[in-house]
Each structure stands twice: as structure tokens, then as C-alpha cells.
Legacy VTK file of the C-alpha trace (Angstrom):
# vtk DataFile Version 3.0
C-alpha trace
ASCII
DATASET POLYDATA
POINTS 114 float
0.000 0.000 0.000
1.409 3.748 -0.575
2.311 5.960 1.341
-0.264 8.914 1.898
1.494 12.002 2.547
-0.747 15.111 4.848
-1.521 17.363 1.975
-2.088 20.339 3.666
-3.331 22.519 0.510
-6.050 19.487 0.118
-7.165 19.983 3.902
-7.442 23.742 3.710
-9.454 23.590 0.441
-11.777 20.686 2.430
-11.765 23.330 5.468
-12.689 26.259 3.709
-15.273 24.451 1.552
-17.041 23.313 4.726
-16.815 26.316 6.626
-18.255 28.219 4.023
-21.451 25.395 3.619
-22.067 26.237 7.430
-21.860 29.821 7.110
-18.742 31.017 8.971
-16.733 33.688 8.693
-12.712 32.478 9.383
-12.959 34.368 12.858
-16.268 32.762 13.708
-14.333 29.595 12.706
-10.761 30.856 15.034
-13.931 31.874 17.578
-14.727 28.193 17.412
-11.365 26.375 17.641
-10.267 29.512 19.831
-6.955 30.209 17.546
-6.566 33.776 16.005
-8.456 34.153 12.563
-5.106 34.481 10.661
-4.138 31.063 11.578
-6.918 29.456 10.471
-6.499 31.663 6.858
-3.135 29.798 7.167
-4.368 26.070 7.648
-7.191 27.363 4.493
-4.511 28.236 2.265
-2.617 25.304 3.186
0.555 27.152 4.456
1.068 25.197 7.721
-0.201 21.980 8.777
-1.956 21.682 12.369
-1.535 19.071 15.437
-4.232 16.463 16.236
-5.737 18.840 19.174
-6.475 20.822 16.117
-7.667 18.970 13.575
-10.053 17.424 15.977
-11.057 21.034 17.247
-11.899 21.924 13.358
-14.225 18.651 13.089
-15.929 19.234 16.332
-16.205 23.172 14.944
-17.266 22.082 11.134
-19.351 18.669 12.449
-16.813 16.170 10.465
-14.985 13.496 10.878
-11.425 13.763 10.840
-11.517 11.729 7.447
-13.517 13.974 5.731
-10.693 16.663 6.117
-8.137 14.474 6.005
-8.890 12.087 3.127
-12.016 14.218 1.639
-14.658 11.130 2.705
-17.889 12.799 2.345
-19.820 14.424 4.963
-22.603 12.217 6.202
-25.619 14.354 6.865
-26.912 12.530 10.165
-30.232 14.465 10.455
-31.448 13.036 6.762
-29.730 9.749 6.378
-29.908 6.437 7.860
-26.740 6.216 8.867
-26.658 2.842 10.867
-28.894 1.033 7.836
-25.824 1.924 5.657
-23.166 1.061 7.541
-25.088 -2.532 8.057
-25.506 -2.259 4.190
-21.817 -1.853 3.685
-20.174 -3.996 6.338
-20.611 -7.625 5.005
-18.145 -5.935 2.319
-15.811 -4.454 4.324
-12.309 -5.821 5.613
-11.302 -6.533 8.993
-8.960 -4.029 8.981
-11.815 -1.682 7.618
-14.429 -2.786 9.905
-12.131 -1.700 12.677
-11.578 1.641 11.139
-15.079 2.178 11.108
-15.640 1.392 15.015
-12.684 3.395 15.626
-14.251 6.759 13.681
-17.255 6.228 15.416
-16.277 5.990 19.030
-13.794 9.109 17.905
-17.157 10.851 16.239
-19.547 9.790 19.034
-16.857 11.915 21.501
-16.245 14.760 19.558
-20.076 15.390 19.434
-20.496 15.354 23.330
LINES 1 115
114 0 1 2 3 4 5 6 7 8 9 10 11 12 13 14 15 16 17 18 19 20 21 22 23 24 25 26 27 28 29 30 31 32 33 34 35 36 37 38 39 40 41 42 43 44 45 46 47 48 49 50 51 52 53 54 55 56 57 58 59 60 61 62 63 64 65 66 67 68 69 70 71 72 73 74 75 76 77 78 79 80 81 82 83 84 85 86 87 88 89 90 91 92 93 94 95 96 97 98 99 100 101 102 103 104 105 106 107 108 109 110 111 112 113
């Protein structure tokens, strides 16, 4: 399997784009993730990366998973979706490996909604 690489341009686009569907202005955003507004222009632009207290301060901030900004998996919109029918739906074709990646986002999702 490759290597990924963090592709920090990629994460500030993702980061941007969702901010913007919610609404926020990049200070309401810093508000949010309480960092200075020119810092989070920064991560947008994809001039600096950002530690994992961040990233998971952005998803709590933007309602994502940290694979949505990190990989670009789509945002699942809980309010309109079955979410738990799909994931039944999908698991019989997942891997192992997958199927723990899976419970892993979840428990790390469940948290960062609390």
C-alpha cells in the first residue's frame, strides 16, 4: 500500500469548503477552535499543517470526521440519512482491517459530538 502524505493545501481547500457550507466567517471559525483568525487563513490556504488537538477542534467546529478533512470522505448528513442502515448495508463488504476503522471513527465521532 502507498504511502499517503498530509496534503495540507487538500485539507485547507476541504476546510474552507465546509466552513463556508455552514456559514462562517474564518474568525467565527478561530472563535470556534479559539486560535486567532489568521491562523486558520493559514491552515485554508494550506501554508502550515496543524496538530491532532487541532484537527479534531476543526471537526468538532465544522461537524466532520477527521476523514472527511483528512482524506475528503464525504460528509454524512446525520439528520437526513440512515446512517446505521448503511453502515449494516456496507459492512458484510468491508475488511477486517476496515471494519475496525469504522468502530474506531465512530467511538472518535460519538466523543467529539459530546
Amino acid at each position: 500500500m502507498g504511502e499517503q502524505k498530509y496534503d495540507y493545501k487538500a485539507v485547507g481547500e476541504r476546510i474552507r469548503h465546509r466552513r463556508m457550507e455552514l456559514n462562517l466567517t474564518q474568525a467565527e471559525l478561530a472563535e470556534k477552535i479559539s486560535r486567532v483568525p489568521k491562523y486558520c487563513a493559514d491552515i485554508e490556504r494550506g501554508y502550515c499543517g496543524m496538530s491532532i488537538e487541532t484537527l479534531l477542534a476543526f471537526c468538532k467546529a465544522l461537524e466532520v470526521s477527521p476523514t472527511t478533512l483528512l482524506l475528503g470522505e464525504p460528509v454524512v448528513d446525520f439528520d437526513t440519512t440512515d446512517v446505521t442502515a448503511q453502515i449494516i448495508t456496507a459492512l458484510p463488504e468491508c475488511s477486517d482491517e476496515q471494519k475496525q476503522s469504522i468502530l474506531q471513527t465512530i467511538r472518535l465521532f460519538t466523543k467529539l459530538r459530546r
